[in-house]
C-alpha positions in Angstrom: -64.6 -9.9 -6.6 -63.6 -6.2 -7.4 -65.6 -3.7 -5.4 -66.5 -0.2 -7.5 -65.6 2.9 -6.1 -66.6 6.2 -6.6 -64.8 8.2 -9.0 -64.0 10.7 -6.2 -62.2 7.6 -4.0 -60.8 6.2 -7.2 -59.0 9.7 -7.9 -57.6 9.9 -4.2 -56.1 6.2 -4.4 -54.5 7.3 -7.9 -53.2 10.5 -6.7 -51.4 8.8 -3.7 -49.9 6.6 -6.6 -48.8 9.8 -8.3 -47.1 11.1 -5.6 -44.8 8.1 -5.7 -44.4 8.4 -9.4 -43.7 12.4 -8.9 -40.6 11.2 -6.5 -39.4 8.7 -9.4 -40.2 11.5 -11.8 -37.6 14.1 -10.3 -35.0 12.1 -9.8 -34.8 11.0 -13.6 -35.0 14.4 -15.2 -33.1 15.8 -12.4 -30.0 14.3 -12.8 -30.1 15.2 -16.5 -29.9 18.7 -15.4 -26.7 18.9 -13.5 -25.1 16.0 -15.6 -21.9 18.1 -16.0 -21.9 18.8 -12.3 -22.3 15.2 -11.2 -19.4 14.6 -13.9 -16.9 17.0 -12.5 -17.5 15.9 -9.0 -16.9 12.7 -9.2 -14.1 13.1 -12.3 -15.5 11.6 -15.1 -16.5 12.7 -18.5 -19.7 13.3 -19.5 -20.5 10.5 -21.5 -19.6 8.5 -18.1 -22.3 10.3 -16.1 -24.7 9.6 -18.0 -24.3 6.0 -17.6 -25.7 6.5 -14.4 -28.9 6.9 -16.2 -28.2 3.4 -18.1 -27.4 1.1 -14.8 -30.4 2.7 -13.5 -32.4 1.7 -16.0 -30.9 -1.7 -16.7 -31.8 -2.6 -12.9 -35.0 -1.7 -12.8 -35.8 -3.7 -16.2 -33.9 -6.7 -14.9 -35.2 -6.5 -11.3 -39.1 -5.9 -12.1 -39.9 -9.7 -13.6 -37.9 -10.7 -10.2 -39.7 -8.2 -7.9 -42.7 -8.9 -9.4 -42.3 -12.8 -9.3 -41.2 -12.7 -5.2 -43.6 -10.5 -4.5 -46.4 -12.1 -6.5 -49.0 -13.3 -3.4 -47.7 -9.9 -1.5 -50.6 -7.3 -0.8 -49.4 -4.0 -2.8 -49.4 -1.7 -0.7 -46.3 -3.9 1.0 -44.3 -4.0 -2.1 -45.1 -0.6 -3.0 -44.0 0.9 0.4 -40.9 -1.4 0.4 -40.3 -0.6 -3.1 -40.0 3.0 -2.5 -38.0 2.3 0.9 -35.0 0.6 -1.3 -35.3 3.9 -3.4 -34.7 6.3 -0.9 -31.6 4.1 0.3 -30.5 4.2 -3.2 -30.5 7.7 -2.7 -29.0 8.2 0.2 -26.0 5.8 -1.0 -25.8 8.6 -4.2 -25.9 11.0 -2.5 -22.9 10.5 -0.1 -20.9 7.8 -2.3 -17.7 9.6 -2.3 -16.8 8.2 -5.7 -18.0 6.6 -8.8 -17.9 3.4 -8.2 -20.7 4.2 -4.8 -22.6 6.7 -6.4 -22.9 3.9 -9.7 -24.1 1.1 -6.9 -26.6 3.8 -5.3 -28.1 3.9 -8.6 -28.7 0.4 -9.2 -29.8 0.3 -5.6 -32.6 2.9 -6.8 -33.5 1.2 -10.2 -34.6 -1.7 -7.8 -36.8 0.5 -5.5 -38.3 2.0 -8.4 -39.1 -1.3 -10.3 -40.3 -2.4 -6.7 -43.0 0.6 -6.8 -43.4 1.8 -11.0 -44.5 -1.1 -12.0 -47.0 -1.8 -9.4 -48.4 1.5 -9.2 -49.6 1.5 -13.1 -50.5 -2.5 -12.4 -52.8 -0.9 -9.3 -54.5 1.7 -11.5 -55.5 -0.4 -13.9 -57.1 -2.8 -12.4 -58.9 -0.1 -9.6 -60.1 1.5 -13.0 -62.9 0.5 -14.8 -62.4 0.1 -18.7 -63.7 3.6 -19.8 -61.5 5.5 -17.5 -58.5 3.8 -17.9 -56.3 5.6 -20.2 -57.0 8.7 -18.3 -56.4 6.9 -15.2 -53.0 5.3 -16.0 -52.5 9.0 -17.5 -53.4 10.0 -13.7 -50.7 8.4 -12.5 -48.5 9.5 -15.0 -48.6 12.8 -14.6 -46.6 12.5 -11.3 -44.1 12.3 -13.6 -44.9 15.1 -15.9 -45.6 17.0 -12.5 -42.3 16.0 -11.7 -40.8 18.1 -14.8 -42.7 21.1 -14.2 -42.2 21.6 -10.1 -40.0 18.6 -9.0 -37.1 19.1 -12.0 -36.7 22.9 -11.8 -36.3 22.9 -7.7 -34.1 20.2 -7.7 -31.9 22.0 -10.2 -31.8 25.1 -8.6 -30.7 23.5 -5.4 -27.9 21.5 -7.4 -26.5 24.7 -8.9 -27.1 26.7 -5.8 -26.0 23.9 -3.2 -24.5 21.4 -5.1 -25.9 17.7 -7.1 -25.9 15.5 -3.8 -28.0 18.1 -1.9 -30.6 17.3 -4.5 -30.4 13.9 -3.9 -31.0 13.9 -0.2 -34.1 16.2 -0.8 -35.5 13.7 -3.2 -34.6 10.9 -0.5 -37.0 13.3 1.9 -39.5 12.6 -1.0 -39.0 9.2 -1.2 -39.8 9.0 2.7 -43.0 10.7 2.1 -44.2 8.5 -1.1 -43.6 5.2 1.2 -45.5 6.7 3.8 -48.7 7.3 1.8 -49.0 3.8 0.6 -50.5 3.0 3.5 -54.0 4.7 2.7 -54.1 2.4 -0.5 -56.7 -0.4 -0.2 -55.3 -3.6 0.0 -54.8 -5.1 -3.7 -53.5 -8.9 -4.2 -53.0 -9.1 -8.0 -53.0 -12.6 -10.3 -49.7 -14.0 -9.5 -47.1 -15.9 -12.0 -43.9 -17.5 -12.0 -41.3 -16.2 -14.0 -41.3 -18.6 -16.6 -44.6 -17.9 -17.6 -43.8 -14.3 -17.5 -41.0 -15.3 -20.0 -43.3 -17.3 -22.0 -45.8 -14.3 -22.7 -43.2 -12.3 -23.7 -42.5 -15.1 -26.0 -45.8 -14.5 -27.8 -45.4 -13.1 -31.2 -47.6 -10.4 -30.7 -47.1 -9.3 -27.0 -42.5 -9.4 -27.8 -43.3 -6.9 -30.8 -45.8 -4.5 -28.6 -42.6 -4.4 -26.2 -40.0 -4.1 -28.8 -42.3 -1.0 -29.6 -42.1 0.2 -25.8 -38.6 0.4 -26.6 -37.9 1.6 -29.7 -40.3 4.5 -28.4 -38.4 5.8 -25.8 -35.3 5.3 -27.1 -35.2 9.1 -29.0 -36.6 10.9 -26.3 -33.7 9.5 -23.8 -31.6 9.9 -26.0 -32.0 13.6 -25.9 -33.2 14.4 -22.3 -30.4 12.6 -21.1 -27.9 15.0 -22.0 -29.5 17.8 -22.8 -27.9 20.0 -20.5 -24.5 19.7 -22.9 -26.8 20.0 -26.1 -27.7 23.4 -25.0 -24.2 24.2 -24.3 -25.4 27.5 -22.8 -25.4 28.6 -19.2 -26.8 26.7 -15.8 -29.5 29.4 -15.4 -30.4 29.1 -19.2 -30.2 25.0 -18.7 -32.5 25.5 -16.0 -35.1 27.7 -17.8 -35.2 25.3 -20.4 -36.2 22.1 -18.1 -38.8 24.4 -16.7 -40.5 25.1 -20.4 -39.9 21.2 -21.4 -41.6 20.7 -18.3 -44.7 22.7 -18.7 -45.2 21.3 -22.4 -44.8 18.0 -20.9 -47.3 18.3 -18.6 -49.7 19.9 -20.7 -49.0 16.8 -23.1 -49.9 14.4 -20.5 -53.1 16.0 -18.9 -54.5 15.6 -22.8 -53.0 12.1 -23.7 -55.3 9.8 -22.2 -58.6 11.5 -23.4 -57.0 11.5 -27.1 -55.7 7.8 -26.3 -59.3 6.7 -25.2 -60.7 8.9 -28.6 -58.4 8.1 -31.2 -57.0 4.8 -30.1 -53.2 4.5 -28.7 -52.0 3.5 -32.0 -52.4 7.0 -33.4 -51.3 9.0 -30.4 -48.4 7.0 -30.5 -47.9 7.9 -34.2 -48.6 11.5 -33.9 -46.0 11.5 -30.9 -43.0 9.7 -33.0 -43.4 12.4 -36.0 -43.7 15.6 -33.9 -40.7 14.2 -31.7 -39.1 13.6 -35.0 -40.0 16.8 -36.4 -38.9 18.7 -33.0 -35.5 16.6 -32.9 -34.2 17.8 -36.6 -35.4 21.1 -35.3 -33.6 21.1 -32.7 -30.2 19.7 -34.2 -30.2 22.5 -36.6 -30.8 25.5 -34.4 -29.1 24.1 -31.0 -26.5 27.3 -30.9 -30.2 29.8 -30.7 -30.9 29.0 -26.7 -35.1 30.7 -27.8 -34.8 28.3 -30.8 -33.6 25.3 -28.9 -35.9 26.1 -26.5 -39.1 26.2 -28.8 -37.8 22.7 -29.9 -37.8 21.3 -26.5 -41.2 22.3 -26.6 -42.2 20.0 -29.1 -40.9 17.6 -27.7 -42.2 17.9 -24.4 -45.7 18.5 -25.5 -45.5 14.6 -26.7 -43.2 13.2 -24.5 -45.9 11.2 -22.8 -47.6 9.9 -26.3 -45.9 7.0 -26.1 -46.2 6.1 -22.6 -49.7 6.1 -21.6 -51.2 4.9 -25.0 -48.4 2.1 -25.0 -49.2 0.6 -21.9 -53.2 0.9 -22.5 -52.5 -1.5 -25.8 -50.4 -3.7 -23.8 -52.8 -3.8 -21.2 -55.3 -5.1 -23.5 -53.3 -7.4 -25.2 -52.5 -9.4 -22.0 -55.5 -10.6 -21.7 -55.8 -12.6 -18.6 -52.0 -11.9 -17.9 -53.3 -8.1 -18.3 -51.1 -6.5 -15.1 -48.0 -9.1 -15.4 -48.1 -7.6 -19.3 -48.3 -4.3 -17.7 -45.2 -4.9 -15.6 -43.1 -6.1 -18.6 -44.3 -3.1 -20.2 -42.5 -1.2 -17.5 -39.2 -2.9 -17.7 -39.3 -2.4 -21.0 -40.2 1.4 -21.0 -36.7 1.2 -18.7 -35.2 -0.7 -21.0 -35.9 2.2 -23.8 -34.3 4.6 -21.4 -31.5 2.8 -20.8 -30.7 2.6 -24.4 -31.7 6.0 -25.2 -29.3 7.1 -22.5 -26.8 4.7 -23.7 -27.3 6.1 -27.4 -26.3 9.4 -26.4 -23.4 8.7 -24.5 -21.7 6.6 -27.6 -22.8 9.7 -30.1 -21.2 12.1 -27.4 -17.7 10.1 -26.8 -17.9 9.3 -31.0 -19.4 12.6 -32.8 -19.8 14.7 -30.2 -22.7 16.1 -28.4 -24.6 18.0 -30.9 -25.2 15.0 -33.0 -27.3 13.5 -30.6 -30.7 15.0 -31.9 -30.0 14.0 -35.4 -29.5 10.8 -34.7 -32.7 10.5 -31.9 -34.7 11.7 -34.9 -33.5 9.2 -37.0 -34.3 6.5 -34.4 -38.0 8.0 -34.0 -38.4 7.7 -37.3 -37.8 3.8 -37.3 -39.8 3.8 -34.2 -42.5 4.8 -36.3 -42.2 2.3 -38.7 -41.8 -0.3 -36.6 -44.8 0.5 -34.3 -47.4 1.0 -37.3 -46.3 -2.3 -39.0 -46.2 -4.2 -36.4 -49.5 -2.6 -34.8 -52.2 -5.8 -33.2 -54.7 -3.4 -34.3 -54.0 -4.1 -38.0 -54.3 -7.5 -37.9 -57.5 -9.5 -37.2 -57.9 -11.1 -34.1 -56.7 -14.5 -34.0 -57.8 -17.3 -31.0 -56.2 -16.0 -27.9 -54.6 -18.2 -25.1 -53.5 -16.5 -22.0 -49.8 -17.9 -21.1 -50.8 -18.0 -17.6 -52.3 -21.6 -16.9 -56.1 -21.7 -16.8 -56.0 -22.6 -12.5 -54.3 -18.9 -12.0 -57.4 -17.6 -13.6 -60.0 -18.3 -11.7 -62.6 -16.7 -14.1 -64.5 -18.8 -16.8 -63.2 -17.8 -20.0 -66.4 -17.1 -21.7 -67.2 -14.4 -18.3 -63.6 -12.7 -18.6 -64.4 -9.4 -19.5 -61.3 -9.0 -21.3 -62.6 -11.7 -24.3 -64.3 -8.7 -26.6 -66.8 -10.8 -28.8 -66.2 -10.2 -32.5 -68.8 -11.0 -35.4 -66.7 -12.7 -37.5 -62.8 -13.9 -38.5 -62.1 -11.1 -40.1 -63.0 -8.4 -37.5 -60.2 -5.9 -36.6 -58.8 -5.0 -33.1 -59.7 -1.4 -32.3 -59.7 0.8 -29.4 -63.2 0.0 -28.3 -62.0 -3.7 -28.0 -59.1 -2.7 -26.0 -61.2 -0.2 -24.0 -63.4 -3.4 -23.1 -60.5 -5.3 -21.4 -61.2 -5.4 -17.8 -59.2 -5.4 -14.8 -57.2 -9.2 -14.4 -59.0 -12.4 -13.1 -57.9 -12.8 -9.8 -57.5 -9.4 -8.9 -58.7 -9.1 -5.5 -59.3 -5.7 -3.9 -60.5 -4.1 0.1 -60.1 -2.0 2.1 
């Protein structure tokens, strides 16, 4: 049975959540920042550095289904804390690997911790939240992240131009230490566990494998961009730096507004606004890229919507899930690392091909499809057809006509909307204390 809190505990218990995401946060935009110092260090071009950004992300989209499926009768605040432990060894291995080859394993190393804690975290917050406040509470949690761009980012540059790139990994490895620390004040959550076939089979379903071909195609743009952008600019580290600090400020503003426009307008629009304004800000800033104010101002747009298709995104997979709501939600995450990944991946081949001011032409290009994509394929445009969790009825405990994430509709014909998905509720068998 889930106990209610008060909105004052449930804000505490999301904020501890953020810190972690905060940690994750600045390490990811970080090393985008002193890409061409982590390449000249270690002797490799570019386009090679930032496939430190790829294995990252290809190990924590692999690893989360496994995590998720060993860890699966684990109390949270166990694989959270362990989660963020293997992170801050990732780190450390980064941060003195004396070559390539170490620094690429600390970064797998890392991807793992991260999918060991991510994942979970958003997983948590949904379920601790009730359906009204959810959006904004997985937004909550998010804006560690977006934290991360505006505080986190800027100070870890500065101490990788002024100290040098592996300083700025052991000072997020101090982070990491504190994040694992806090999870110890979360209350203890045990959430529905499943094997990894059946996590296989609901990304199988139809409509669940094109809501996270979405996640992907979504993020895919913006990696592509932030993930060298420090060679897009082309212009000095101080300039580089003020830049991240302005991206940062417009993607935090972005976030603290995306969950109450998610939970208004329904994530399907957000999401759409997001893909044409990064679109937009992309061309933008493809065409004015040698103007360091102009580029700047385009960073801005894209900042100020760099968390539109995040939050909304996992809301609608949230809903979709059904009773496999928080294992959705961890898919979700892989796949969100998966979009990275690629994005990052993107970028490099555009740099070693075309060079590196093609890369926000073609990002653009790719938002654009995203776009497409997500509106065509949207749930919300089709009616709502007989839904069968892919998790076996025994893992959910709940009687199906008491699951409050069956909405009741009036007829065949009736269309998913946001209030539906608002009216999902946290996963049978979810079971919370203190």
């Amino acid at each position: 049975m889930i106990r209610s809190s008060s909105n004052s505990e449930l804000t505490l218990r999301l904020a501890l959540l953020a810190v972690g995401t905060f940690v994750l946060g600045t390490d990811g935009f970080v090393l985008a920042g002193l890409l061409p110092d982590v390449a000249r260090d270690l002797d490799v071009s570019v386009a090679q550095a930032g496939q430190l950004t790829t294995a990252f992300a290809i190990a924590y989209a692999i690893g989360s289904p496994v995590i998720a499926t060993a860890t699966g009768r684990l109390d949270r605040r166990i694989v959270l804390g362990a989660g963020m432990a293997v992170f801050l060894i990732g780190m450390a291995a980064q941060a003195a690997g004396p070559n390539y080859p170490v620094v690429l394993a600390g970064r797998i190393l890392s991807g793992l911790g991260a999918a060991g804690f991510q994942a979970n975290a958003f997983a948590v917050a949904g379920v601790l939240s009730p359906p009204a406040r959810r959006a904004r509470s997985l937004a909550v949690v998010g804006a560690g992240a977006s934290l991360a761009t505006v505080a986190g980012v800027p100070f870890g540059v500065l101490v990788g131009q002024q100290i040098g790139w592996r300083a700025a990994m052991w000072v997020i490895a101090g982070l990491a230490a504190v994040a694992a620390v806090l999870t110890v004040f979360l209350p203890a959550v045990r959430l529905p566990s499943a094997t990894l076939g059946e996590r296989f089979r609901l990304l199988a379903t139809p409509a669940m494998l094109l809501l996270l071909c979405a996640t992907v195609l979504q993020l895919v743009p913006q990696f592509a961009v932030l993930s060298y952008v420090a060679p897009i600019l082309g212009a000095s580290a101080s300039s580089v730096l003020v830049a991240l600090i302005v991206f940062g400020v417009a993607f935090f503003v972005g976030n603290r507004v995306v969950g109450a426009l998610a939970d208004r307008w329904g994530g399907l629009r957000v999401i759409a606004l997001g893909l044409s304004v990064s679109a937009v800000s992309m061309v933008v800033l493809w065409a004015v890229r040698m103007n360091l104010a102009a580029a700047i101002v385009a960073l801005v747009g894209i900042g100020l919507v760099g968390s539109f298709q995040v939050t909304p995104q996992q809301t609608r997979v949230f809903a979709a899930g059904g009773a496999a709501a928080t294992v959705a939600l961890g898919l979700n995450g892989s796949m969100i690392y998966v979009g990275s990944g690629v994005g990052a991946a993107l970028g490099g081949g555009v740099v070693a091909s075309a060079g590196v001011g093609w890369v926000p032409l073609v990002a653009a290009a790719v938002a654009v499809v995203a776009l497409v994509f997500t509106v065509l394929t949207a749930p919300e445009r089709r009616p709502v057809p007989p839904e069968r969790s892919p998790v076996p009825p025994e893992r959910s405990p709940v009687p199906p006509e008491r699951r409050p994430d069956r909405a009741p509709a009036s007829d065949n014909t009736r269309m998913r909307t946001t209030e539906q998905f608002g009216n999902a509720g946290a996963a049978p068998g979810t079971r919370l204390g203190d």
